[in-house]
C-alpha positions in Angstrom: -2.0 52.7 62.3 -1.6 55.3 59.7 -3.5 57.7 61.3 -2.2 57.0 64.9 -0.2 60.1 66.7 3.3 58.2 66.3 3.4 58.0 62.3 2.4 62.1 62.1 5.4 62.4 64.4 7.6 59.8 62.6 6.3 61.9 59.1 8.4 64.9 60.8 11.9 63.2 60.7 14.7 63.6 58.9 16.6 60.5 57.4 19.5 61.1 60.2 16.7 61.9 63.0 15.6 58.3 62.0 18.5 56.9 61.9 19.5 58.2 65.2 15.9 57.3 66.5 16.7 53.6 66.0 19.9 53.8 67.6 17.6 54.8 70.5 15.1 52.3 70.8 18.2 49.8 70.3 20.0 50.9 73.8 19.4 49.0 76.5 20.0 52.1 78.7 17.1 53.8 77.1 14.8 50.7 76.0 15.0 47.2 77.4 11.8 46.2 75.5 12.9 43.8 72.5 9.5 43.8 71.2 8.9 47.5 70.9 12.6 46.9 69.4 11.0 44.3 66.8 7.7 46.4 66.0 10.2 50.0 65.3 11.8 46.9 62.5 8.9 46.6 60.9 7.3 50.3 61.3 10.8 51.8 59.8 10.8 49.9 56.1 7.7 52.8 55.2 9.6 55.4 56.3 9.4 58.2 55.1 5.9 58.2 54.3 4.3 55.7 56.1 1.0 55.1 53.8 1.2 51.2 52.9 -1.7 49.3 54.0 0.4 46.8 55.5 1.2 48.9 58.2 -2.1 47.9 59.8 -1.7 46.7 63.6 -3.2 43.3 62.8 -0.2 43.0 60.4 2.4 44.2 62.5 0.7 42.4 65.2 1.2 38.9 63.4 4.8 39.7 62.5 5.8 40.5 65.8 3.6 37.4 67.6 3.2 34.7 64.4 -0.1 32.9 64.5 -1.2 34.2 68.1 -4.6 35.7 68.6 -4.1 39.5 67.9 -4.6 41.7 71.1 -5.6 45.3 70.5 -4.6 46.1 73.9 -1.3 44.5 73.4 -0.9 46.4 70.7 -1.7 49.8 71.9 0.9 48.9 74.8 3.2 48.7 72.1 2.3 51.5 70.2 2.4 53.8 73.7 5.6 52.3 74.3 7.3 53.3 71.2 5.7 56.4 71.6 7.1 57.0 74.8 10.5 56.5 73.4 10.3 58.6 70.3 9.4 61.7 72.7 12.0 60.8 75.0 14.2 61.0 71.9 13.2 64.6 70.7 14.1 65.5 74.1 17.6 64.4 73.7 18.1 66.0 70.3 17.1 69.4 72.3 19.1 68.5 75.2 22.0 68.4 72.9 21.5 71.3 71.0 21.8 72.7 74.1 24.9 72.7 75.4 24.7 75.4 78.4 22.0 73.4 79.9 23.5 69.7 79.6 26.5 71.4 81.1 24.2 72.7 84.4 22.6 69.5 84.9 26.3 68.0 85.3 27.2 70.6 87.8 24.6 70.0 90.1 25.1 66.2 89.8 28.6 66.8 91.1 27.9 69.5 93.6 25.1 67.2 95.2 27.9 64.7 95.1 30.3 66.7 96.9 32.9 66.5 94.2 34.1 70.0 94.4 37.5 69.4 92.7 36.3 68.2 89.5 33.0 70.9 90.4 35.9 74.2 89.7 37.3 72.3 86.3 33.4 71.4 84.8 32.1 74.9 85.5 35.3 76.2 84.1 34.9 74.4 81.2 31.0 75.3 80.7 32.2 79.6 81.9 34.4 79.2 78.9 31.7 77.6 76.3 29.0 80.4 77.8 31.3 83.1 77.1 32.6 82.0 73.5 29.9 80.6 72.3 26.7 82.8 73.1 25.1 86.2 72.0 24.2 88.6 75.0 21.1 87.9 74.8 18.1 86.0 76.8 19.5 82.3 76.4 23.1 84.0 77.9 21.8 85.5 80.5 19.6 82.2 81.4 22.3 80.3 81.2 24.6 82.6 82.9 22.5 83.5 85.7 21.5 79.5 86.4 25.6 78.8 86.3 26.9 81.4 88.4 23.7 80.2 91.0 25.4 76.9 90.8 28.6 78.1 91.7 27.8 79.9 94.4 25.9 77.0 96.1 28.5 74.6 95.0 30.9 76.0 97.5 29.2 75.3 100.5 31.8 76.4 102.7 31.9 79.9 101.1 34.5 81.5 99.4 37.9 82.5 100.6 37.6 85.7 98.7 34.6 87.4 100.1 35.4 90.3 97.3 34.9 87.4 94.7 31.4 85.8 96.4 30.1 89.2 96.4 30.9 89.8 93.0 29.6 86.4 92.2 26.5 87.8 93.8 26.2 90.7 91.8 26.5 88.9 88.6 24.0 86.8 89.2 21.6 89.4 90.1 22.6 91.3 87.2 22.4 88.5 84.9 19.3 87.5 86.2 17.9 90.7 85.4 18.8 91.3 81.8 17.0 88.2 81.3 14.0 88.9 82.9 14.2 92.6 81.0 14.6 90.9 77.4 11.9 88.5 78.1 10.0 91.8 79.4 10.6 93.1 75.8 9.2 90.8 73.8 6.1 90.5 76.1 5.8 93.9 75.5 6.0 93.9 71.7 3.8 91.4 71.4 1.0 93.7 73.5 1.8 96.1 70.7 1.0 94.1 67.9 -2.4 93.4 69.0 -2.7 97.0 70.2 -2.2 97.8 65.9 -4.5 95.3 65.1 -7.4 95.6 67.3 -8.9 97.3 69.8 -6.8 96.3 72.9 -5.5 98.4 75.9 -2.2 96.9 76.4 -0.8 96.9 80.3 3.4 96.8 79.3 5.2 95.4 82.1 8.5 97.0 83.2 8.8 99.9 80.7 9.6 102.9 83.0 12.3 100.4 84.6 13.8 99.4 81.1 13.7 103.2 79.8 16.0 104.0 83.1 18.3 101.3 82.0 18.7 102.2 78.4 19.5 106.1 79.4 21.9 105.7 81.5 23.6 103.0 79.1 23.9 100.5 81.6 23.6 97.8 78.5 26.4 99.1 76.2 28.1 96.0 76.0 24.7 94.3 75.1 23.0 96.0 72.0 19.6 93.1 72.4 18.3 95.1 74.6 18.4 98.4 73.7 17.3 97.8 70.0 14.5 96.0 71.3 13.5 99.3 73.4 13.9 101.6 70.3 12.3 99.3 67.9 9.3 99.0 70.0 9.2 103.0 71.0 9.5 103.7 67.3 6.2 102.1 66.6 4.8 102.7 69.7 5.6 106.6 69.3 5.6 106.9 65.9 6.1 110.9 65.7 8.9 110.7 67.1 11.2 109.7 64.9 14.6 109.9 67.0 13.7 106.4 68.2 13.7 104.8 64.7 16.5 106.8 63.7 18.7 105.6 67.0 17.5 101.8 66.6 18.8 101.6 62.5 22.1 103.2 63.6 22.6 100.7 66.7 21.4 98.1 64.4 24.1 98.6 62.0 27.0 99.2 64.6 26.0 96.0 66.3 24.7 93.5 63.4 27.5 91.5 64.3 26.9 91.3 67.7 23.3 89.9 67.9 22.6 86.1 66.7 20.6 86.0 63.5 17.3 85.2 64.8 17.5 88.9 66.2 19.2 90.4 63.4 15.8 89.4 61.6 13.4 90.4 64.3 14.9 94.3 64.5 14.6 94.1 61.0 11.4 93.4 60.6 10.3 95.7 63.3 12.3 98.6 61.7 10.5 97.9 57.8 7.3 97.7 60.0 7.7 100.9 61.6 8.8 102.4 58.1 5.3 100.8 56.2 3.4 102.1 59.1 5.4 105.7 58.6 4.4 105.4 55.2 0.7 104.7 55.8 0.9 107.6 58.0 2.1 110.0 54.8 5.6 110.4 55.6 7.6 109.7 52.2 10.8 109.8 53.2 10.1 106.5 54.7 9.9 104.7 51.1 13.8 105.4 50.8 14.3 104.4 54.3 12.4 100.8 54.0 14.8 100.5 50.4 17.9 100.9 52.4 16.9 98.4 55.0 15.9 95.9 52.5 19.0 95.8 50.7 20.8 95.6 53.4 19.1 92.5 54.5 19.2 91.1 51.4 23.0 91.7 51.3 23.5 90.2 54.4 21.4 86.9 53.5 18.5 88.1 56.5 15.7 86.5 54.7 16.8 83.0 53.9 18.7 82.3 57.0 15.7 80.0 57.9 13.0 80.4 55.4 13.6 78.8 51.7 11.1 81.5 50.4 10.3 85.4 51.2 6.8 86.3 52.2 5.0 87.3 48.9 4.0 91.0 50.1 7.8 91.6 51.3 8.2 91.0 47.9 5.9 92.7 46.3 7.1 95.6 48.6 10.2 95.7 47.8 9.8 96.4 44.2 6.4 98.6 44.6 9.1 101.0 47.7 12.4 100.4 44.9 10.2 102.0 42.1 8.9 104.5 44.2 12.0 106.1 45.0 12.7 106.0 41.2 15.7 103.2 42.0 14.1 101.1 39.0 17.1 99.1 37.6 17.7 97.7 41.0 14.0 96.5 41.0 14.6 95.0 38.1 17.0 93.1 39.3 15.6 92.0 42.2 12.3 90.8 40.2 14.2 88.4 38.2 17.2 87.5 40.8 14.7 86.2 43.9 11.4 85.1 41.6 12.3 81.9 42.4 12.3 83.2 46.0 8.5 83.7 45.9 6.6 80.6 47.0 5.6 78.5 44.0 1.6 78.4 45.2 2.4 82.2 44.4 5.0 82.5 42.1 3.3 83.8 39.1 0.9 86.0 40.0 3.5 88.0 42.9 6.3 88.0 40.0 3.8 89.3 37.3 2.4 91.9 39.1 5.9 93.2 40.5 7.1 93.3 36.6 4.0 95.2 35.7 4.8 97.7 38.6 8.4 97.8 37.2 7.8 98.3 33.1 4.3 101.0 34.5 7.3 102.9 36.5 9.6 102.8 33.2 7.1 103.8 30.7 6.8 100.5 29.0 3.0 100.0 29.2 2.4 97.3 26.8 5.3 95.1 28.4 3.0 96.3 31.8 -0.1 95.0 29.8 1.4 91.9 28.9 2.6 90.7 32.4 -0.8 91.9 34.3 -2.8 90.2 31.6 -1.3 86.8 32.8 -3.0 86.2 36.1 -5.9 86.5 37.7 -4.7 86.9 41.8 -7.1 85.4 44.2 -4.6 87.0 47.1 -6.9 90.3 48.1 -4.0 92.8 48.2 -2.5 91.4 45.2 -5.7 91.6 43.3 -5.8 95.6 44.8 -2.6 96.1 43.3 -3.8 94.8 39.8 -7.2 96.7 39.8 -4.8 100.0 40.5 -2.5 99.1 37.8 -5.2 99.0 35.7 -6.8 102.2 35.9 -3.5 103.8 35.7 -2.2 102.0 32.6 -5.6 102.9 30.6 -4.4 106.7 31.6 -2.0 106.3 30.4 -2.7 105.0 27.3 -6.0 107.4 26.5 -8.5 104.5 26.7 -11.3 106.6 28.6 -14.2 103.6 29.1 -11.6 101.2 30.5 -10.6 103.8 33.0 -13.9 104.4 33.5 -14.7 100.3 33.7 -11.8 99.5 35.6 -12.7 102.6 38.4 -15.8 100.8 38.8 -14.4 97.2 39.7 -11.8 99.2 42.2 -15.1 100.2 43.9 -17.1 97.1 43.8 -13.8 95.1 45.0 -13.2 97.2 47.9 -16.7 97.4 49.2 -16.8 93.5 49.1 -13.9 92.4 50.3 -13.4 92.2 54.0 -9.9 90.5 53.6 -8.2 93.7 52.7 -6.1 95.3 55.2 -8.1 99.2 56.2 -5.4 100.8 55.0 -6.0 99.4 51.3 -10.0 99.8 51.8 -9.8 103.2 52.7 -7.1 104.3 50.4 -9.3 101.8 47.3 -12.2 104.1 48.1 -10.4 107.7 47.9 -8.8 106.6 44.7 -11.7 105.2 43.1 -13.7 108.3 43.7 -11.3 111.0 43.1 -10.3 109.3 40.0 -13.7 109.4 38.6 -14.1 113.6 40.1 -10.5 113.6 37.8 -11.9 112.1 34.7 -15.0 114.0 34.9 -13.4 117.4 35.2 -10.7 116.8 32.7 -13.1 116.1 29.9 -14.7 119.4 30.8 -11.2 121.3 31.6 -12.8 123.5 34.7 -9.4 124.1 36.1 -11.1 126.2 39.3 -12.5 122.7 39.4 -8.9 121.0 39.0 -7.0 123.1 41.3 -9.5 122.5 44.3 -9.8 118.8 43.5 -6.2 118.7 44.0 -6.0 121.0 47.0 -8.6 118.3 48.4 -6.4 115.2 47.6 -3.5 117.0 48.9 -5.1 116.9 52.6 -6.1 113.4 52.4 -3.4 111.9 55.0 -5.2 107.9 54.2 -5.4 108.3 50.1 -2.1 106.3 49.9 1.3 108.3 48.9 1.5 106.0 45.7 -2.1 106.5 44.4 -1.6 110.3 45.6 1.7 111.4 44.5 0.5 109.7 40.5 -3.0 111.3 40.4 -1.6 114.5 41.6 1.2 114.4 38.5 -1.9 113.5 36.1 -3.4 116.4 37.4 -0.6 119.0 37.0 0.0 117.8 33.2 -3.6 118.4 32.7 -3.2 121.9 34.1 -0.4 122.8 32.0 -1.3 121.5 28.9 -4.2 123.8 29.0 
């Protein structure tokens, strides 16, 4: 019975999801089945793992039914049975959880009951919970829309204030609509994702309509929507920048006003749109990213639901931080959220960002020391090590290890296919013009030097980090001669 359906799903529960699980079963409103009763008794004392091999159904079987002939079919009854229950019990945990919905299936008891008296006091009571208690955004305007429909067809006799039905009317249209348009949103965004990441022709739905909407700021007093129109414009029209710029300012005038699983969804569209800004050569877009980063880390964004941040956010944050030349924040970061970093990954994402951080600072033998400790099997991470590399033995004069470590850059990119384009095609630019660089600076032809770097300069997919240091080697090069 290990292996059955019911113990992966009994594996998932918490101790006080159990405990309330049992309660369950035990109701004779829910369960009048004392055997299915006795079998969750015996199933429960291997909770929370469930691995002993007395949980066997022969061996429940005979401590449910003593010395009787075991039945596999009576068995499996009982097993379905339980079953049964325990779904019917995650439903009731959600049903809970959500308490505009509970609150609509009362109303309609009553108004199919006629009970229009107690009708007015229930939907007052759930008007008061929506309005208090919800964001503006798709599960209020769900929940909104579905009550107000209630109370319209829960007077069946009409209103006696036909200014009040058809504003009633209008609301629920109106309602109705914002949900549909949200919904419409993140349909769309999704279309853009895979648009980004392979060749797909997405059809959005409702743009034009939405665009309208936004313009004449018909959803003032609900920010959702319009951040999730700028966010996704920003990306989808990424020269034009007003759209990012009018998304990060709405974002921080309404942070407050949007529930936290959208706070981190705008978020991570806005540091999107700056990394894909960045790919695209625009700089400015490193000190952008920085700002949003610390403002999410300020406001506790990435732990909200997640015990640990995704190993290239972190990795990012440090690699944009030092960037910008904001180096004792990096630092700080590094060793405040390393135990942030999932532990699979831990060493090898916190290593790497402190080599980044001492290369940045000058301290290449602190750099040496931290890269020398792993060997990442993670593609970009190993990227980001090969890089370090090659700039570090710059650094340091060692000509055949630049030399060495250009040639594993070259073999790594042309055989890895789990790299990300941008780091393929950025790996091969730097790998070759790096070689052209050493060649030429052993020789000193500066016509040589000033075109190479001309030739750099134009490359829009070299990378702005591998670019903006090969350029400075260059320049010292030309003025020490």
């Amino acid at each position: 019975m290990q292996n059955t359906r019911l113990i992966e799903l009994l594996r998932t529960f918490k101790e006080k999801e159990f405990l309330g699980l049992e309660d369950f079963i035990s109701s004779k409103y829910f369960n009048k089945n004392t055997q299915i009763i006795e079998l969750f008794s015996h199933v429960k004392k291997y909770f929370p793992l469930f691995d002993s091999e007395e949980l066997s159904k022969q061996n429940l079987y005979n401590k449910i039914f003593g010395n009787k002939k075991y039945s596999d079919e009576t068995m499996r009854t009982l097993i379905s049975g339980l079953m049964k229950l325990t779904k019917k019990y995650l439903i009731q945990i959600e049903l809970e959880k959500r308490n505009p919905y509970s609150n609509l299936f009362l109303l309609e008891q009553l108004r199919v009951r006629d009970q229009e008296n107690l009708f007015e006091y229930e939907f007052s009571k759930a008007d008061k919970f929506l309005e208090e208690n919800l964001y503006r955004e798709g599960e209020y305007f769900l929940a909104r829309y579905l009550s107000d429909f209630m109370n319209f067809y829960g007077h069946p006799s009409g209103f006696k204030d036909s200014n009040l039905e058809s504003n009633l009317i209008y609301k629920i249209g109106a309602s109705l609509e914002r949900y549909f348009l949200l919904e419409a949103m993140d349909v769309n965004y999704q279309m853009l994702t895979r648009k980004i990441k392979m060749n797909y022709q997405p059809k959005y739905i409702f743009l034009e309509h939405i665009k309208s909407k936004i313009e004449s700021n018909e959803y003032n007093d609900a920010p959702l929507l319009p951040l999730k129109y700028y966010s996704f414009m920003a990306i989808e029209n990424r020269d034009n920048e007003e759209y990012f710029e009018k998304c990060q300012e709405l974002y921080f005038q309404s942070f407050d006003k949007i529930s936290e699983f959208e706070r981190g969804a705008i978020h991570l569209a806005m540091v999107n749109y700056c990394m894909l800004s960045i790919s695209a050569g625009k700089e400015k877009y490193f000190e952008k990213s920085v700002v949003l980063y610390k403002f999410a880390l300020e406001h506790n964004l990435y732990f909200q639901n997640n015990k640990y941040l995704l190993p290239y956010m972190y990795h990012n944050i440090v690699k944009n931080a030092t960037y910008i030349g904001d180096n004792k924040w990096a630092y700080n970061f590094i060793f405040e959220y390393k135990n942030k970093v999932p532990p699979e990954v831990r060493k090898e994402v916190v290593n790497v960002s402190y080599a980044k951080y001492y290369f940045e600072t000058g301290d290449l033998d602190s750099a040496l020391k931290h890269i020398n400790k792993i060997n990442p099997q993670n593609a970009q991470l190993k990227f980001e090590v090969l890089t370090l590399f090659i700039k570090i033995f710059y650094e340091l004069d060692y000509v055949e290890s630049v030399y060495s470590s250009i040639e594993s850059l070259k073999r790594f990119v042309k055989t890895n296919n789990s790299l990300a384009p941008s780091f393929i095609t950025g790996g091969k630019y730097f790998s070759t013009y790096m070689r052209k660089f050493m060649d030429l600076k052993e020789k000193f032809r500066k016509n040589d030097l000033d075109y190479l770097r001309k030739e750099i300069s134009s490359i829009q997919d070299f990378g702005l980090i591998n670019r903006k240091w090969i350029l400075q080697k260059i320049d010292a090069v030309l003025k020490k001669r």
